[in-house]
Every structure is written in C-alpha cells, then in structure tokens.
N, C-alpha and C positions, 0 to 999 in steps of 0.2 A: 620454341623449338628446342629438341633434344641432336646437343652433339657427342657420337663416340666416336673415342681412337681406341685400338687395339696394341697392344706392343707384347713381347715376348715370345714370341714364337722365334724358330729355328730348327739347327740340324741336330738330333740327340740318338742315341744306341738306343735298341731294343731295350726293356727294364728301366731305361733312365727317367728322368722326372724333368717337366719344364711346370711354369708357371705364367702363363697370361693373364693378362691385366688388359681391363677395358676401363678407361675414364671418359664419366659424363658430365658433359657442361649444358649449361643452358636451364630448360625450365626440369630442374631435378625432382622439384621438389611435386610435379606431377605426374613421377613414373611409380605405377604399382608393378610393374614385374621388371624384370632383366636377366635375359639368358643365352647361353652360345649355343651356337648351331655351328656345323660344320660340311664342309663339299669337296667330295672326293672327283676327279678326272671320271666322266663316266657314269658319276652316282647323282642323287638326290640330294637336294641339304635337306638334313637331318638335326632334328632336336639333339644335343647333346648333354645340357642341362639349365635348369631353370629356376628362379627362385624370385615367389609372391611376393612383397613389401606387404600386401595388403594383409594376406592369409596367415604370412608368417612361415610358408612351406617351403618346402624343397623339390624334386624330381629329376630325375634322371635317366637316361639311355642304360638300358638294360646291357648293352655293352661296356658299360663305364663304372655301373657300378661298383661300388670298392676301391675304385681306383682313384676318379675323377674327386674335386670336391669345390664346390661353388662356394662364394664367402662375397658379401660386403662389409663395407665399413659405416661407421655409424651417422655418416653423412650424405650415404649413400652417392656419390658421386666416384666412386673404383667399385667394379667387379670383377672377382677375380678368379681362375678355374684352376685350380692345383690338378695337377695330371704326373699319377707316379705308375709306377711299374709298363711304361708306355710298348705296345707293341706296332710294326709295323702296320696294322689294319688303323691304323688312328690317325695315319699322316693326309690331311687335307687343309684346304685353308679354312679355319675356324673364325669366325664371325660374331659378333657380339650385338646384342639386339633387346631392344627397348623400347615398353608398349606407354604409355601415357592417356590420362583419361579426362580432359575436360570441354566438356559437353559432346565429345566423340571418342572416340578410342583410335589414336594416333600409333603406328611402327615406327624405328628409327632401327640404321642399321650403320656400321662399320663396316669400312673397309676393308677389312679381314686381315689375319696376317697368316702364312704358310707354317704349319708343324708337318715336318719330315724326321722320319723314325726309318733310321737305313741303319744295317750294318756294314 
C-alpha cells in the first residue's frame, strides 16, 4: 500500500506563491506516476498536474501553465507543486494522488489540503 499526506496549503493574496508537498510512504518504490488534482465548491476535480516516473514527463492544466511547477526528489517519496503568481480561480482543495503498478494498476489519494487565494 501507498500512503499520502499533503501539507502546505493556506490563505495567500492574489500573485503570491505557496508551495505543497505530498509525502509517500509505503510501497514507493511501485508508484510510476504522481499528480495533483484539485476541487473547487461546485466544480469537478480536475487534473492540475502530473508527472510519469516511468516516461520521464511532465503535464499540466492549461490553466497553470507557467505558473504551477511539479518536482520530485530522487527517492521519490515527496512531490511537490510550486504554485506562483496565484490567482483567485486557483483556490480549492488540491489533492495529491498516486497510481502504482503490480500485477494491477492501483490509485492512492490524500486527503487534500485547502489553497484559498482571497484578497
């Protein structure tokens, strides 16, 4: 089994920059992707950005782009989503999530934590 926590989130101005961190415990070393999604009051959770172990890639919400910026470490057990120039349409609770592959393809999700972009 794969566990994530999410931490960083909070209340930030319009333009400012937060940074979330997702750590995984557990069977790490069987997760080929890891990406945040995010759910706005009212809306869909939405892919926000994504990144292959396997491929080597990257991907992101066309909303983010430029801004956003996904990053692991070389143990892969923290992912992490750098978020600058942030505006109001961004504030929901974002969610961290990870696929793992043996002999099935297994999801693992966190419990999210709230990013609110008020002025």
């Amino acid at each position: 089994q794969v566990q994530l926590v999410e931490s960083g989130g909070g209340l930030v101005q319009p333009g400012g920059s937060l940074k979330l961190s997702c750590a995984a415990s557990g069977a790490i070393f069987s997760i080929y992707g890891m990406g945040w999604y995010r759910q706005a009051p009212g809306k869909q959770r939405e892919l926000v950005a994504h990144i292959s172990f396997n491929a080597g890639s990257t991907n992101y919400a066309d909303s983010v782009k430029g801004r956003f910026t996904i990053s692991t470490d070389n143990a892969r057990n923290t992912v992490s989503l750098q978020m600058n120039s942030l505006k109001v349409e961004d504030t929901a609770v974002y969610y961290c999530h990870a696929a793992t592959l043996r002999g099935r393809i297994n999801d693992y999700w966190g419990q999210g934590t709230q990013v609110t972009v008020s002025s």
